[in-house]
C-alpha positions in Angstrom: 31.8 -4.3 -2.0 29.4 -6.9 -3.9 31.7 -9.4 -3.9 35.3 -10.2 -2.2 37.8 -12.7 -3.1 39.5 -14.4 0.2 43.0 -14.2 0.1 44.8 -16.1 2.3 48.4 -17.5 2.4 49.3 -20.9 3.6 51.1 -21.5 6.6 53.3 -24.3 5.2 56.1 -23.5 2.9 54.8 -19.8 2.6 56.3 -18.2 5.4 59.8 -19.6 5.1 60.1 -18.4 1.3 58.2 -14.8 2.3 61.1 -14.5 4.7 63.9 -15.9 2.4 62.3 -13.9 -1.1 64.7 -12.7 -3.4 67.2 -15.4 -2.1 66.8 -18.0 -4.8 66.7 -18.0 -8.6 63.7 -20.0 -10.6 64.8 -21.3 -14.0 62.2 -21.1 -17.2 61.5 -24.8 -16.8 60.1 -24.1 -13.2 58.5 -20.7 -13.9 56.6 -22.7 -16.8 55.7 -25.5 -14.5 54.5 -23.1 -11.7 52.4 -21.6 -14.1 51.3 -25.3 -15.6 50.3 -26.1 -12.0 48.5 -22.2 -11.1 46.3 -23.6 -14.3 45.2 -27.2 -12.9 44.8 -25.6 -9.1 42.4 -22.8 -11.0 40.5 -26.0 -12.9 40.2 -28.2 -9.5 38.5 -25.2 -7.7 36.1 -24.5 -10.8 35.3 -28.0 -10.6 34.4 -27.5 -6.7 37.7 -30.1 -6.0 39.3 -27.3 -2.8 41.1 -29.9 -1.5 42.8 -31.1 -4.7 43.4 -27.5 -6.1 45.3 -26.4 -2.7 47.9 -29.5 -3.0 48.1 -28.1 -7.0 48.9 -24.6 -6.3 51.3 -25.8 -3.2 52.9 -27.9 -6.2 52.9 -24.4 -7.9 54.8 -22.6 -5.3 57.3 -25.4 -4.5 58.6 -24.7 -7.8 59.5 -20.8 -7.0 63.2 -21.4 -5.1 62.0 -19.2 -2.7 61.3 -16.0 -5.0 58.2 -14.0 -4.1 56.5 -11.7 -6.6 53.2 -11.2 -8.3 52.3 -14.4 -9.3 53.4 -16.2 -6.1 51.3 -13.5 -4.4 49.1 -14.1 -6.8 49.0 -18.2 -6.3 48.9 -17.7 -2.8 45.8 -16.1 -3.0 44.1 -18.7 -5.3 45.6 -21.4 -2.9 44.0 -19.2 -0.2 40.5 -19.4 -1.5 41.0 -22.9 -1.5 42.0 -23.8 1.8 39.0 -21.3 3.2 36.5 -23.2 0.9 38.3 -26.8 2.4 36.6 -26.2 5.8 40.5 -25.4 7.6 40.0 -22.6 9.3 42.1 -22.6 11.7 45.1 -23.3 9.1 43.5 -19.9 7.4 43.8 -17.9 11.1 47.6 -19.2 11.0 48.3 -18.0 7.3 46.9 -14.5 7.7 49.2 -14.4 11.1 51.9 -15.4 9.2 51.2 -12.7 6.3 51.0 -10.2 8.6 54.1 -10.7 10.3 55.3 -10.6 7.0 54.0 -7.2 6.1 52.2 -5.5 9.2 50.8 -2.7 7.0 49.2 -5.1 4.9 45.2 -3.8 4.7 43.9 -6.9 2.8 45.7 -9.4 5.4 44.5 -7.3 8.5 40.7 -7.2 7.3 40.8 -10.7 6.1 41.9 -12.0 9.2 39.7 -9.8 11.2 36.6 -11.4 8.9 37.5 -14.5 9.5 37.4 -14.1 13.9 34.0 -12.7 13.2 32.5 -15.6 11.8 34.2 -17.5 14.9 32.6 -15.1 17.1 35.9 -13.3 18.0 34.4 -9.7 17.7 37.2 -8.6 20.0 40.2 -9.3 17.8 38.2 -8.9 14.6 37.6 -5.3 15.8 41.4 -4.9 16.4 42.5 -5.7 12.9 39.6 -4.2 11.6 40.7 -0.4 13.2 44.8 -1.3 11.9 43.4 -2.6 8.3 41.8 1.3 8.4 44.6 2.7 10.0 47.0 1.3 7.1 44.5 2.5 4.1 42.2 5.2 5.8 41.8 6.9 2.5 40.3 3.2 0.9 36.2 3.7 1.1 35.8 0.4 -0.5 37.1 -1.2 2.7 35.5 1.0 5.0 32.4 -0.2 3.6 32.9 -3.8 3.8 33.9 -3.5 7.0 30.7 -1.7 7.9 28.4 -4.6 6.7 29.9 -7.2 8.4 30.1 -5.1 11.5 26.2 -4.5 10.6 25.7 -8.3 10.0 26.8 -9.5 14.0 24.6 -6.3 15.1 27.7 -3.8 15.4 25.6 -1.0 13.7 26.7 1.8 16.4 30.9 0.8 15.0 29.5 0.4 11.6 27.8 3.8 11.5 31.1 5.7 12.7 33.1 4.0 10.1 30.7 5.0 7.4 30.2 8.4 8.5 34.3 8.8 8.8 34.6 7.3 4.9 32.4 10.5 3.8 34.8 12.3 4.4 37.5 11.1 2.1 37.6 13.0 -1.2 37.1 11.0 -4.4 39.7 11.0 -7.1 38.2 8.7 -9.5 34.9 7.1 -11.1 35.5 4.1 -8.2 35.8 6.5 -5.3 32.2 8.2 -6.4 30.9 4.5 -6.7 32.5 3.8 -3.3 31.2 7.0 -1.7 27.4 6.1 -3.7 27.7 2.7 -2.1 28.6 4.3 1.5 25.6 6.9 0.9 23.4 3.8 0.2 24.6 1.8 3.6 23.7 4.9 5.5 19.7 5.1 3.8 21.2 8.3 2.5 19.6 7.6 -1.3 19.3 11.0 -2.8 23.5 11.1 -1.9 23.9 7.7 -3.1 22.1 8.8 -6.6 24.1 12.4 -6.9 28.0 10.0 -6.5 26.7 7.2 -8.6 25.2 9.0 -11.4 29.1 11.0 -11.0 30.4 7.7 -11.5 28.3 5.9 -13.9 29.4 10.0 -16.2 32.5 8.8 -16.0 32.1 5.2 -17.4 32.2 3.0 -14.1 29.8 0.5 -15.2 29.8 -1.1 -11.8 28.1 2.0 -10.6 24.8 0.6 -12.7 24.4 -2.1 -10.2 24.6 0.0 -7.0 22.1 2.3 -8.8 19.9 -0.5 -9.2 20.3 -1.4 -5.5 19.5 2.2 -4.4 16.5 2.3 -6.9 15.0 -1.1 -5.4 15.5 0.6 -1.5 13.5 3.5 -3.0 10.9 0.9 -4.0 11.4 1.9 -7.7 11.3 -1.4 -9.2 10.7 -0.7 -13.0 14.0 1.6 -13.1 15.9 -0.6 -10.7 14.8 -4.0 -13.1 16.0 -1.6 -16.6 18.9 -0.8 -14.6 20.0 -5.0 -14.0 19.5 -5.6 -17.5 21.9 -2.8 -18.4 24.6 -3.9 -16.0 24.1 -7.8 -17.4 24.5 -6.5 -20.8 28.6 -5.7 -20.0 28.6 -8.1 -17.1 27.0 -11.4 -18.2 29.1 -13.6 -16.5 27.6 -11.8 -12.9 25.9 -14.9 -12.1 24.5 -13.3 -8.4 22.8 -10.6 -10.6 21.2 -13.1 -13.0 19.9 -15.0 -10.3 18.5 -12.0 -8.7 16.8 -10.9 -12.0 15.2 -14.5 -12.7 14.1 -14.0 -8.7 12.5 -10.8 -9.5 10.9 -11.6 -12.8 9.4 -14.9 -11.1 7.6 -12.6 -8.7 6.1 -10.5 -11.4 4.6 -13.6 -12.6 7.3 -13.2 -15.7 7.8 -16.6 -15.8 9.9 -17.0 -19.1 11.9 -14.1 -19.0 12.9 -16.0 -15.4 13.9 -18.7 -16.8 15.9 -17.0 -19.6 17.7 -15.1 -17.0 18.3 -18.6 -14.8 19.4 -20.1 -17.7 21.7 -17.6 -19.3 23.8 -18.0 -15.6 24.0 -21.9 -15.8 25.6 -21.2 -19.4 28.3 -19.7 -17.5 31.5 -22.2 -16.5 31.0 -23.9 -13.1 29.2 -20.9 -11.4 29.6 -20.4 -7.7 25.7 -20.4 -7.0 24.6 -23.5 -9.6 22.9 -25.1 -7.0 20.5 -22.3 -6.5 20.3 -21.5 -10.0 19.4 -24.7 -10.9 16.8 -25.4 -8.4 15.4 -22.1 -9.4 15.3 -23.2 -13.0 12.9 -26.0 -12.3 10.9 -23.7 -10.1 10.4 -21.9 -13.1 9.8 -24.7 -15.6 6.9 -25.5 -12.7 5.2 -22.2 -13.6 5.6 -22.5 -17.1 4.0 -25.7 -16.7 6.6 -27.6 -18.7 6.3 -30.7 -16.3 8.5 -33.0 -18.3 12.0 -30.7 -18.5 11.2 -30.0 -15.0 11.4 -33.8 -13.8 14.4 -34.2 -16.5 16.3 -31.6 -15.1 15.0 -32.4 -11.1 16.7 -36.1 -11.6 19.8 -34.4 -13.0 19.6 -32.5 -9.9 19.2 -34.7 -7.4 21.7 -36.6 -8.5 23.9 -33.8 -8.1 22.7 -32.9 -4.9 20.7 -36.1 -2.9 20.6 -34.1 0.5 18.0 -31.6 -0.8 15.2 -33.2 1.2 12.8 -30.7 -0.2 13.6 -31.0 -3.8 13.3 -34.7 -3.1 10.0 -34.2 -2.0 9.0 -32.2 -5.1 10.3 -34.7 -7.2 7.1 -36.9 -6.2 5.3 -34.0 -7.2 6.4 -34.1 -10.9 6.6 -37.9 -11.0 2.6 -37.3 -10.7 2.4 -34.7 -13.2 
């Protein structure tokens, strides 16, 4: 819903040991050094290295003898990641092909394949694994509703619409199908629906049901309640860099400029987070308000080192040099 992990197999080596799994036998020495290189493919993406932590989990899954389970599914997908982040699309079109043919009825494969031909402008194939991924879970509102917003996002709102409405009418079992079914009411402008499943799920201790209450409240132009609402969800979820960013965002247009930075701040504390770029820029946005010109240019020449194409911060740099 908020956010989705990519998976994606690799093409090379992947297929061949899908198709021969179960055919080998892995000793303890090479189960311990697939799980030594899982580790420094995990620490090469946290350090933003793609390229380097798709040869380390490769190194990982060479070591299987050709057995497949969880945790070469489970490399795969980090591996996956990877190679999306590394620019090779093409190579990712190929590995979802191959992991399909490997498992037709495989939902995750089928909508992550279909994703990917919408950001290439293939709305024609992404639709067609879009309608099997739904075929193969029809009962899975979570996908339904991703679906739906990227069909929203290329302007598909009349395909979007039908597969919301068709996910309301799936029963919930549990505290994440109310969430799910909250978050579909939400996508629809249905609010008063949205509040009735969420509050249902947020009873029955689904804390990610705080957030999508939030969400609904901020629609509903409630922003005290939706801002009490953030904090709560940070409170269990601090390492939610996305939400931290958003609540420094908010708090800097209230003119709440330290409680911005506190927020901005208490993100960047978090290891290598996937937005620091943003966070940090908006740190010394803040620091501007507060006034506090000299951390501002520290931090700014920290930054720029960091990241030299940002013409604009550039050019706010010979603001604070002035300062």
């Amino acid at each position: 819903m908020k956010k989705q992990i990519w998976m994606v197999f690799f093409i090379l080596g992947i297929t061949a040991m899908l198709l021969a799994a179960g055919c080998g036998r892995r000793s303890e020495t090479a189960l311990e050094n697939e799980l030594a290189y899982r580790q420094l493919g995990i620490n090469k993406m946290n350090e933003g290295d793609y390229e380097e932590a798709v040869k380390m989990f490769q190194r990982a899954l060479d070591q299987s003898m050709a057995v497949i389970d969880d945790l070469e599914l489970d490399i795969s997908y980090y591996k996956a990641l990877a190679q999306y982040r590394s620019g090779d699309t093409e190579g990712a079109l190929a590995t979802y092909t191959a992991l399909i043919e490997y498992d037709e009825k495989n939902a995750d494969a089928l909508y992550l394949r279909g994703t990917l031909y919408l950001q290439e402008g293939d709305a024609k194939n992404a639709w067609k694994d879009y309608e099997s991924a739904l075929k193969e879970a029809p009962k899975d509102i979570a996908l339904s509703n991703k679906i739906a917003v990227n069909l929203s996002g290329v302007g598909e709102t009349g395909k979007a619409g039908e597969i919301l409405n068709r996910a309301l009418e799936v029963k919930e079992k549990d505290a994440a199908d109310y969430r799910e079914k909250g978050w579909t009411y939400y996508l629809l402008g249905q609010y008063d629906s949205a509040r009735t499943c969420l509050n249902k799920a947020r009873d029955e201790g689904d804390t990610e049901a705080v957030y999508c209450l939030a969400k609904v409240c901020e629609a509903q132009g409630d922003t005290e309640e939706a801002n009490e609402l953030y904090e709560l969800y940070v409170e269990s979820h601090s390492d939610d860099t996305e939400t931290l960013n958003a609540l420094g965002l908010a708090r800097l247009s209230e003119g709440s400029y330290d409680q911005a930075l506190t927020f901005f701040q208490k993100a960047l504390e978090q290891e290598h987070p996937a937005n620091e770029q943003e966070l940090r820029r908006n740190e010394i946005i803040a620091l501007e308000y507060l006034q506090d010109f000299a951390q501002a240019r520290e931090k700014m020449t920290s930054y720029l080192a960091d990241y030299p194409d940002d013409e604009a911060a550039a050019r706010e740099y010979e603001f604070l040099q002035s300062r």
